[in-house]
N, C-alpha and C positions, 0 to 999 in steps of 0.2 A: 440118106439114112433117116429113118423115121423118127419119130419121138420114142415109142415104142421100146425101137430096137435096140436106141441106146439105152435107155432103162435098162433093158436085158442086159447090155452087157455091163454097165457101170452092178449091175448087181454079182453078176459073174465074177468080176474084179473084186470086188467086196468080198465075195466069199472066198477068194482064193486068199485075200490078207488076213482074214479071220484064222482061215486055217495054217498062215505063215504065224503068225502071231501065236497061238496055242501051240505051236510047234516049238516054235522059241523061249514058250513058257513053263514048257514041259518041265516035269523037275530030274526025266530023265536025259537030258540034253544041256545040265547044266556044266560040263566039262568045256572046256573052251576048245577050238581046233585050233593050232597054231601051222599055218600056208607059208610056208618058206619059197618065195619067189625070187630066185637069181638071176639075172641077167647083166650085160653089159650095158652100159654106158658109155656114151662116145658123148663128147665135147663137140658142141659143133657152132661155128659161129657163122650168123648168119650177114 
């Protein structure tokens, strides 16, 4: 990969957190989601 092309993409990455970031900053997004993940657990000894 060139110098170049990572450039390009380290800026692509950049721009996608920029846009994560203003997303999350939004002041319409200030409700919290609450993820209720249930699953089992098992004991297991190794």
């Amino acid at each position: 990969m060139t110098t170049t092309e990572k450039i390009a993409n380290a800026k692509k990455r950049i721009d996608e957190l920029e846009r994560l970031i203003k997303y999350w900053n939004d002041s319409d997004h200030d409700e919290a989601e609450i993820v209720n993940f249930t699953g089992n657990i098992e004991d297991k000894v190794a």
